[in-house]
N, C-alpha and C positions, 0 to 999 in steps of 0.2 A: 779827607784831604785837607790839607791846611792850607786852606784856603778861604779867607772871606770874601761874600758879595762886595762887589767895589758900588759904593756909591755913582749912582751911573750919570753920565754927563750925555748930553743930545748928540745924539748919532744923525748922521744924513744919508739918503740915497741908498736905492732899494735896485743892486746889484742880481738881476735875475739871469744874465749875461752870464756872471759867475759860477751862479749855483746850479746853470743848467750846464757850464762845463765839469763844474765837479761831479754829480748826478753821473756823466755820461763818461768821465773818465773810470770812477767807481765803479760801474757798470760793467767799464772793456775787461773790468780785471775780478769779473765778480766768481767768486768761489761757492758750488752748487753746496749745499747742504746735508749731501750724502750722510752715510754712518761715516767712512772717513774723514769727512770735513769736519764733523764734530768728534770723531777721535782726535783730534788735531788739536783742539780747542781743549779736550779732557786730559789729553797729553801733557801741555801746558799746565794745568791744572792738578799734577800728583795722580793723574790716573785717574781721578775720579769724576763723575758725572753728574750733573744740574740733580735736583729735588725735581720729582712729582709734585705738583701746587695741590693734588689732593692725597697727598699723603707724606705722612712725618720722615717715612724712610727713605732712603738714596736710590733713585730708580733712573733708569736711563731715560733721559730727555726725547720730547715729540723730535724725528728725526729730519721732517717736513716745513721747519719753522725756525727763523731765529729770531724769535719773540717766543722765548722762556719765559719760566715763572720765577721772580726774581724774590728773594727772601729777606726783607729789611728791619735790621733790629732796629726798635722806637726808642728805645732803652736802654741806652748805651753800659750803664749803672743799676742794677737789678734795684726794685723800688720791693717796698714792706705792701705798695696798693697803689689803684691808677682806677679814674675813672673811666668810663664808658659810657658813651648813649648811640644810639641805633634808633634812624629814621626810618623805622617799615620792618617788614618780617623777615627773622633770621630763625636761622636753628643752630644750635648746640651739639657739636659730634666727637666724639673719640676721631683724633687722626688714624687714619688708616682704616677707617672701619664706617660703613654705611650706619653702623646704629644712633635713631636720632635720641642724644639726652635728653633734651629741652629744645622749646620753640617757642617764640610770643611775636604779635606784633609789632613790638617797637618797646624800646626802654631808653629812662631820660636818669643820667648822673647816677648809674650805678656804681658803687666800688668794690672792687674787684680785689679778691685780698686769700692770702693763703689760708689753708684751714686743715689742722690736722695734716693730714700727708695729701690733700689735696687744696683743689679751688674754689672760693666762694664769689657767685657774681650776682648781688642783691642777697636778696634771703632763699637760693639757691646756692646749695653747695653739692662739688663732683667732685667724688670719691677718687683721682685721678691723678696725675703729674702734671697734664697739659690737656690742652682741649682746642677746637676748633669751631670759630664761628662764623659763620656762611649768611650771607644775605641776601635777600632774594632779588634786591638790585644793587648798583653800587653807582655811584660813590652813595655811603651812608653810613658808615663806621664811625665815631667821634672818639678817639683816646684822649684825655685830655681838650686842649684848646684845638689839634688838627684834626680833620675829617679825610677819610684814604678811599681810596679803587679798594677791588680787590674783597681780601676777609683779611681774618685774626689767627693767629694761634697766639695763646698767652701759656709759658711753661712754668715749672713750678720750679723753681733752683733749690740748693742748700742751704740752711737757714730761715726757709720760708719768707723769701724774696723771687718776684718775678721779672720777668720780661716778658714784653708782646712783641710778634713780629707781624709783621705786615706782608702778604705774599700776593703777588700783581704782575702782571705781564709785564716784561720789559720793557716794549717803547711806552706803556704807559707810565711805569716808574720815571725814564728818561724823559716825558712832557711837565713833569716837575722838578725833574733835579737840574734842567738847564736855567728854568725861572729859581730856580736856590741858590743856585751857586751865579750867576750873571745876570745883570741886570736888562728889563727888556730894552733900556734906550740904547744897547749897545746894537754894533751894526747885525745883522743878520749872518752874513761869514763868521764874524765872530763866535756867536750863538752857535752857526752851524757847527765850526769845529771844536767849541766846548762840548755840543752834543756826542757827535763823534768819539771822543776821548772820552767822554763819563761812558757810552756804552761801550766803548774798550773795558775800560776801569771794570766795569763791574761783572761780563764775562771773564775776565782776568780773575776776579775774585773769587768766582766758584768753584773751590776746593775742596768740596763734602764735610762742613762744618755738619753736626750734626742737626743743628736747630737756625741758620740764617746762614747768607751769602755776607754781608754788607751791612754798616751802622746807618743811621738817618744821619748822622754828626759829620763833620768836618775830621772822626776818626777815620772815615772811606770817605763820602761826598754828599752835599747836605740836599736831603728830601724832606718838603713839608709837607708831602700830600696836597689832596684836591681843592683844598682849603683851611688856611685857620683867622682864630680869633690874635688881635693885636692887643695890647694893654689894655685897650681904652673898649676892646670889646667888639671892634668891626671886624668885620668877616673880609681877609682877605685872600686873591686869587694862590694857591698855589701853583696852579697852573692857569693857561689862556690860550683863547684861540691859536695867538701867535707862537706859543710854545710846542701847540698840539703838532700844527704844521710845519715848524722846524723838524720836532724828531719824525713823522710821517713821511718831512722831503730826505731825509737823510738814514728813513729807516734801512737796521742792517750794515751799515756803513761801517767798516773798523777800522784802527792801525793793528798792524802784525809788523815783526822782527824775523827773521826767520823763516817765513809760514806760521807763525803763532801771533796770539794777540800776546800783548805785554803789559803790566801796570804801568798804565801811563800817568803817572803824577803830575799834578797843576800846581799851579800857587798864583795868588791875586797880582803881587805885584814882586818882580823879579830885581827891581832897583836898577837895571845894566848890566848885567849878565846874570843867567841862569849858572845851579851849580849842578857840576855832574853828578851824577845820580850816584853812584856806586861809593862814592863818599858818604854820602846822606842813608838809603837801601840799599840790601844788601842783593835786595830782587831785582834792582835797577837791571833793566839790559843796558848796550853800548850806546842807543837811538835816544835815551835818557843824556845824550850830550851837555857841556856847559857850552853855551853860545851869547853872542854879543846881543842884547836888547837896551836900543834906547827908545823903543816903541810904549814902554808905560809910562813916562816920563810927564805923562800930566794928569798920572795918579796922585791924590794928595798925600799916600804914602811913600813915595818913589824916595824923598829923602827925609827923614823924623828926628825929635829929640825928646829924650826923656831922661828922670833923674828917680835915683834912690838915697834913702838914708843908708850910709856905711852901716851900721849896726845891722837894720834891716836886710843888706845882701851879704856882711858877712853872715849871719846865721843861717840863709840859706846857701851859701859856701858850705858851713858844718855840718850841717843837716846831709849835702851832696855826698861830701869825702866820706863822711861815716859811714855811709853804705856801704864806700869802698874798704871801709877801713882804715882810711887815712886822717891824719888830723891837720885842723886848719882853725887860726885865730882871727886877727881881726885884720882885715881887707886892708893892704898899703897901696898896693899896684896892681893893674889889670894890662897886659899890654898885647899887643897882637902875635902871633907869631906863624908869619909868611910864610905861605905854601906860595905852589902854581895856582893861574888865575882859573877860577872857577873850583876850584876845591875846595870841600867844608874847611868854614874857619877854627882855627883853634886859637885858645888866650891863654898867656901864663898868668897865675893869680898869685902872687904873693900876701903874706902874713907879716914879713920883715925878716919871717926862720926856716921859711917852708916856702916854696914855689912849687905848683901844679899845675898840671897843663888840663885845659878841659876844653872841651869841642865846642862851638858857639851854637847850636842845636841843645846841648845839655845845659849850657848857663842857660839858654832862654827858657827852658821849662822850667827852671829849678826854682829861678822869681818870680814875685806876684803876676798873675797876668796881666800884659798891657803894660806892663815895664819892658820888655824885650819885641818890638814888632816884626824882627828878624833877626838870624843870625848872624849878620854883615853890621859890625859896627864899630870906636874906636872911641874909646873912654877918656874921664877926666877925674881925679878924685883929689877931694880937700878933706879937711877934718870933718863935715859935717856930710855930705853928700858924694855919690855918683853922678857922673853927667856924661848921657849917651848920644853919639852922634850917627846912626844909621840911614839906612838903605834897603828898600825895598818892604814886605807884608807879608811872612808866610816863610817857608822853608828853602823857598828859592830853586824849588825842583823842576825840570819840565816846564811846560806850556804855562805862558804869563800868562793869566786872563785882561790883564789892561794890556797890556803888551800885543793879545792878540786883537783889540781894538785899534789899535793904532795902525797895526799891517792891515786891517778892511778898509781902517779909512785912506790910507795908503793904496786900496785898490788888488789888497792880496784875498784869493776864495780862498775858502775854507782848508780844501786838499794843500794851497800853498801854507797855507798858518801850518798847519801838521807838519808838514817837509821842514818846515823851519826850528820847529822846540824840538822834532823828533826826527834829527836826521838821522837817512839811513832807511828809515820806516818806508812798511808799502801802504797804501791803504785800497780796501778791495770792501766790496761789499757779500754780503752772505745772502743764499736763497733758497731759497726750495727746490 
């Protein structure tokens, strides 16, 4: 999700009033767990069905429970190696398969790295494409600087580069990914309905990849696990008491369109109004609305400026068309060119010979990062530089997250924030 943690500002007053209305309107409209309820959900989904958490293949999900085993790639970017260390005893398995490879008590800073047609972890090598590693408690997985719930699978790609995935009960995934992506000084509705919308999100997501559901990145919505290391080497929370108990009070909780869940896209800070979705995805349902927000408006993104060297964003202009096949020289004009209010933006780019039109989602990727904070903005250029004047953090899709700050401290619960970014929507909770 493009989405970053907003730097959080003090929140006040602990709205129990609220959350016990949302809890009980969820509730009225709670949808039992049947094999149809999760047909419903698999439907959405291309037909296909959630992963077994103890096996590599596509198996029909526990039909008792909507706390699935959720599948999180670490590694967005297949790496050549990764380390690993494991606090206590684990074992070593072929997915799919009871046989145990290997077992030891505990290992500190091993690297994990291709070998041959399989995997090497320490001076253990498995003759294999992927493997599975099991702990006999959790949290105590360490990839890197985070520590996760849950186990490993690490696969072997082409090239001999891997990924590991992380595979963990749902609301436990979602007791970290709502302290990821918001901050805890934000109000508690808040939180709640960031909750809410990541375990949309990521039900929405299960679509029978063959090896993971969802990125840890801000490519789907960002998970740190149970804990990690910061620069300077301190162990901080990925998750907290107060996270545990958001997703706990709002476990099950969805938006649905239709009777289905939907990809419900976020973004940090929306500037004054959201953009319709269908512009931006092409998976957007209609609940993906553009709507008025001046609820982030005391995000320090809500309005930005920034600047480039012409030289510098023409070549990323040449670099763009080329793909397309188009050619383009050196940057004279950037100007906007108005649609309806909420719809992706697009810019004409002149050369002085050539004028193209490129979407304001595809300029912003195309420059350095952190030149572009949104794709809402309206230029200035001289002989030496670019000068950006924008609007908002993110892609501008869906649910603000400063925005839904502002409707709690405004005194809107959670169920209202959802009604608002995603009209139209119902939201029902799922159960056994």
């Amino acid at each position: 999700m493009d989405a970053e943690p907003a730097n959080g500002q003090t929140a006040t007053g602990q709205r129990r009033v609220s959350r016990r209305r949302m809890i009980a309107a969820a509730a009225a409209s709670a949808i039992p767990l049947s094999a149809g309820a999760w047909h419903l959900l698999s439907k959405h989904s291309n037909g296909q069905s959630s992963p077994n958490a103890a096996s590599s293949q596509q198996s029909t999900p526990t039909i008792d429970t909507w706390n699935p085993p959720v599948r999180v790639n670490l590694t967005p970017s297949p790496l050549t190696d990764l380390t690993i260390s494991i606090d206590g005893p684990f074992r070593v398995l072929a997915p799919g398969s009871a046989k145990i490879l290997a077992q030891s008590v505990s290992i500190k800073d091993q690297v994990v790295s291709a070998e041959g047609n399989g995997i090497r972890v320490g001076a253990e090598v498995f003759p294999i494409s992927q493997i599975e590693i099991v702990t006999a408690k959790s949290p105590s997985i360490w990839i890197g600087r985070n520590q996760y719930r849950g186990y490993i699978r690490i696969f072997r790609r082409p090239g001999g580069r891997l990924i590991a995935v992380n595979v963990l009960p749902l609301e436990e995934y979602l007791a970290s990914v709502v302290n990821s992506e918001m901050p805890a000084s934000f109000p508690d509705e808040a939180r709640e309905a960031q909750t809410i919308a990541a375990r949309t999100y990521v039900l929405s997501q299960m679509k029978g990849h063959p090896q993971f559901d969802v990125y840890a990145t801000s490519r789907s919505q960002r998970y740190l696990g149970y804990q990690y290391l910061d620069d300077e080497g301190r162990r901080l929370a990925g998750e907290t008491q107060g996270s545990r108990e958001i997703a706990a009070r709002t476990a099950g909780i969805v938006c649905t369109w239709e009777g289905k869940v939907f990809t419900t896209f976020y973004t940090a800070v929306c500037g004054g109004r959201t953009t319709v979705g269908r512009s931006v995805f092409k998976d957007a349902v209609p609940a993906i609305a553009s709507v008025e927000c001046d609820w982030c408006r005391e995000a320090d993104r809500y309005r930005w400026t920034s600047s480039i060297p012409v030289e510098r964003m023409s070549r990323s202009l040449q670099e763009h068309f080329a793909s397309e096949d188009k050619e383009f020289g050196q940057l004279t004009s950037l100007q906007p060119a108005f649609g309806d209010a909420g719809d992706l933006p697009f810019y004409m780019v002149s050369d002085g010979i050539r004028t193209q039109k490129i979407a304001g989602t595809e300029l912003r990727h195309s420059l350095p990062i952190g030149t572009l904070d949104s794709p809402r903005f309206t230029a200035e250029i001289d002989a030496a530089e670019v000068r950006f004047s924008g609007a908002g953090h993110g892609h501008g899709v869906g649910f603000c997250q400063w925005g839904s700050r502002g409707l709690a401290l405004a005194g809107r619960s959670a169920l209202q924030i959802l009604q608002y970014y995603y009209p139209g929507s119902a939201t029902v909770r799922l159960r056994g």
